[in-house]
C-alpha positions in Angstrom: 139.8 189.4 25.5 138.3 189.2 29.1 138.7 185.6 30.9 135.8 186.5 33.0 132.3 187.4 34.2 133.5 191.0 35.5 136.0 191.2 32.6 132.9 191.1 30.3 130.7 193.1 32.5 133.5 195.6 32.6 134.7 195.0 28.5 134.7 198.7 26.8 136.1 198.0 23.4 134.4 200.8 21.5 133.0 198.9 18.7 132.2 195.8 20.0 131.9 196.3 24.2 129.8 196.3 26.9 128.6 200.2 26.6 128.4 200.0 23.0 126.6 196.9 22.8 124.0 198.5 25.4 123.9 201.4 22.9 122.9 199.1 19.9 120.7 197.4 21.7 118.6 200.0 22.7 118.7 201.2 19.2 116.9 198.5 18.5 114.6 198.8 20.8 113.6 202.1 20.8 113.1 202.0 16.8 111.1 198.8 16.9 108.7 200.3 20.0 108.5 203.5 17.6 107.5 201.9 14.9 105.1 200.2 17.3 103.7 202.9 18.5 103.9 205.4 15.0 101.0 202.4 13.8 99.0 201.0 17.1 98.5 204.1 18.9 96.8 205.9 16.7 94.7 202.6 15.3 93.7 201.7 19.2 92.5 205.2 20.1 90.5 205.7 17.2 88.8 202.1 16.8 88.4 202.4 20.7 86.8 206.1 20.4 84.5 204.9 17.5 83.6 201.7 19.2 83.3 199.7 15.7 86.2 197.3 13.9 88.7 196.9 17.1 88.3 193.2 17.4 89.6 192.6 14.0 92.2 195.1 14.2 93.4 193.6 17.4 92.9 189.7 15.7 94.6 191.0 12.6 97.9 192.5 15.1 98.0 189.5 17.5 98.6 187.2 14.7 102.2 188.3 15.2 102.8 186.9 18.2 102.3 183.4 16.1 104.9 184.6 13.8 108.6 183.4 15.4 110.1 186.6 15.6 113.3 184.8 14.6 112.0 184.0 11.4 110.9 187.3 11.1 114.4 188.6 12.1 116.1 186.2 9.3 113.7 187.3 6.6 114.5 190.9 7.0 118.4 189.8 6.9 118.2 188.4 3.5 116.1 191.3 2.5 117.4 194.1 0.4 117.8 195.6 4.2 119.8 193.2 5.2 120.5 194.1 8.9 120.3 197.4 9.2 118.6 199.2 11.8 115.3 199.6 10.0 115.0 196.4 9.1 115.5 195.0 12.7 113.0 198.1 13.8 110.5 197.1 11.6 110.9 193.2 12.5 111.1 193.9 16.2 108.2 196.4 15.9 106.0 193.8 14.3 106.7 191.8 17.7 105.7 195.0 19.7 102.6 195.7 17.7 100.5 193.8 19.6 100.8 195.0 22.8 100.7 198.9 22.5 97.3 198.3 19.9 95.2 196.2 22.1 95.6 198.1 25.2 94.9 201.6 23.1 91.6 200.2 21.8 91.0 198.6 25.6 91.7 201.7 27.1 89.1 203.4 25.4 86.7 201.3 25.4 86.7 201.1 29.0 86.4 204.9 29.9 83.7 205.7 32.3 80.8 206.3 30.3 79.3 208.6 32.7 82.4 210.8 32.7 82.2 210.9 29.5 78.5 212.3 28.9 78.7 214.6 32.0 81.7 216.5 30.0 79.0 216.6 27.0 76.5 217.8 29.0 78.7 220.3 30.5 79.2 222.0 26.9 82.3 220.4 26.2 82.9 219.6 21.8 83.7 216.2 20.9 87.0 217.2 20.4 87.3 218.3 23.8 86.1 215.1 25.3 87.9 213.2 23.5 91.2 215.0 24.1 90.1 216.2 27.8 88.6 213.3 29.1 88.8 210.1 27.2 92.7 210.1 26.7 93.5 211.3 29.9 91.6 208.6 31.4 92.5 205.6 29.1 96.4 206.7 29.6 97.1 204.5 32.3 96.3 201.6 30.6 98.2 202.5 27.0 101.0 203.6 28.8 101.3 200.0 30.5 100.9 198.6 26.9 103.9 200.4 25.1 105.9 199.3 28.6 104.8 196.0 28.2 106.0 196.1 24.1 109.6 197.8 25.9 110.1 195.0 27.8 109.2 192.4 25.1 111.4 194.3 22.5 114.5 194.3 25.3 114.3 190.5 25.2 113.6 189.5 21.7 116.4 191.9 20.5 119.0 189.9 21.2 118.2 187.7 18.3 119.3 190.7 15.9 122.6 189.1 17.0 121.5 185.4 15.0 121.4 187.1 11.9 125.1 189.2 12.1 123.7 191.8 13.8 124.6 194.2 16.5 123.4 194.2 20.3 123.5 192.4 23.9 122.9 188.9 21.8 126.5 188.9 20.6 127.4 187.9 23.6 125.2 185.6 24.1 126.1 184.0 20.4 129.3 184.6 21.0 129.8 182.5 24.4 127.8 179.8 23.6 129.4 179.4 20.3 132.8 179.2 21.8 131.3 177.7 24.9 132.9 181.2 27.0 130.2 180.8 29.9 131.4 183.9 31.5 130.5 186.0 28.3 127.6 184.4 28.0 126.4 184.8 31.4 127.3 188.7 31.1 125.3 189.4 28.3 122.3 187.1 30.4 123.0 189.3 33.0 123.0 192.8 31.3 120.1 191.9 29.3 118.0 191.4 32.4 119.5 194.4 34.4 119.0 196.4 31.4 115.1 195.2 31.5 114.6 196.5 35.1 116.1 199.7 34.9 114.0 200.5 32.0 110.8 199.1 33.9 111.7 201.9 36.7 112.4 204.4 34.5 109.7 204.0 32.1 107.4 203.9 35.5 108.5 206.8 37.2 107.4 208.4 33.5 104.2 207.6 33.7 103.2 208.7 37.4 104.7 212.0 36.3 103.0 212.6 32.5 99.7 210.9 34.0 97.0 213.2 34.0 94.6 211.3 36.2 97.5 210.7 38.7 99.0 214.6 38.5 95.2 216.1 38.8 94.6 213.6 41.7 97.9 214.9 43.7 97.2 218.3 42.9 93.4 217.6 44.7 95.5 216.4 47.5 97.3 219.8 48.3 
């Protein structure tokens, strides 16, 4: 067993190192933003396009973030589930809920209005507004929602670890159970880098699937 911070930064066991550790981890993450966004997307855009019921959808969601995601963790491990990766999906992606359902039902609700009739008065359908103009221009703002739930998920998974399962958060578990600092400060260390490289990546996304942004540059030449 590595002795060390760059032994553990650098530990490929293949069931229980660095990369696959990394690879669990983003398992989890990526199910439990899913699941996220299978449920808030659609529920934000539609409440937001109606106009009518968002508050108590969004009330209802945020109560979540009230819930200790821990204890929400442990009750899916003594579940039938256990710790498998839907039941950490679904407990992580009650934690990312939030996030991706109040900024859909902000971002449409804060379309330009005027945009929005001069497309209807132009002859556009409803359908057409809604799919030409409205999500186009509320993108930014749900795309910065299911990055925000990314980054929340990326942290809070490491407490699939607590409850015997997979991820970054065995070494953290690990070290500060045995009181190995280096191993603990590795999987610190990888948790954060692993935050900001998704950040970048997950940004550079969204500048090249915006609509608003790729109409604006194609203005420009």
């Amino acid at each position: 067993m590595p002795t060390d911070l760059w032994g553990w930064l650098t530990y490929d066991d293949p069931a229980a190192g660095m990369p696959a550790r990394i690879v669990e981890h983003l398992q989890y993450t990526a199910g439990g933003v899913l699941l996220a966004c299978l449920v808030g997307l659609p529920v934000g855009v539609l409440l937001g396009h109606l106009g009518r019921g968002g508050a108590l959808a969004i009330n209802l969601s945020n109560i979540g973030r009230a819930i200790p995601t821990l204890g929400v963790v442990v009750l899916f491990a003594v579940s039938p589930l256990g710790t498998s990766l839907l039941a950490l999906s679904i407990a992580l992606g009650l934690f990312a809920l939030p996030p991706v359902l109040t900024n859909a039902y902000v971002g449409m609700r804060e379309v330009d209005r005027e945009a929005v009739e001069a497309a209807r008065g132009m002859g556009m359908s409803a359908g057409q507004v809604f799919r030409r103009v409205e999500l186009p221009l509320a993108f930014p703002l749900i795309a910065a929602g299911v990055r925000s739930a990314v980054l929340q998920v990326i942290a809070t998974a490491v407490l699939a670890a607590a409850v015997g399962g997979g991820g970054l958060g065995r070494f953290l578990i690990e070290g500060l159970g045995s009181q190995d600092y280096p191993q603990l400060q590795a999987g610190a260390l990888v948790v954060a880098a692993l935050a900001l490289v998704v950040e970048l990546v997950l940004g550079l996304l969204q500048r090249l699937v915006d609509p608003v942004a790729r109409s604006a540059a194609a203005a420009r030449t």
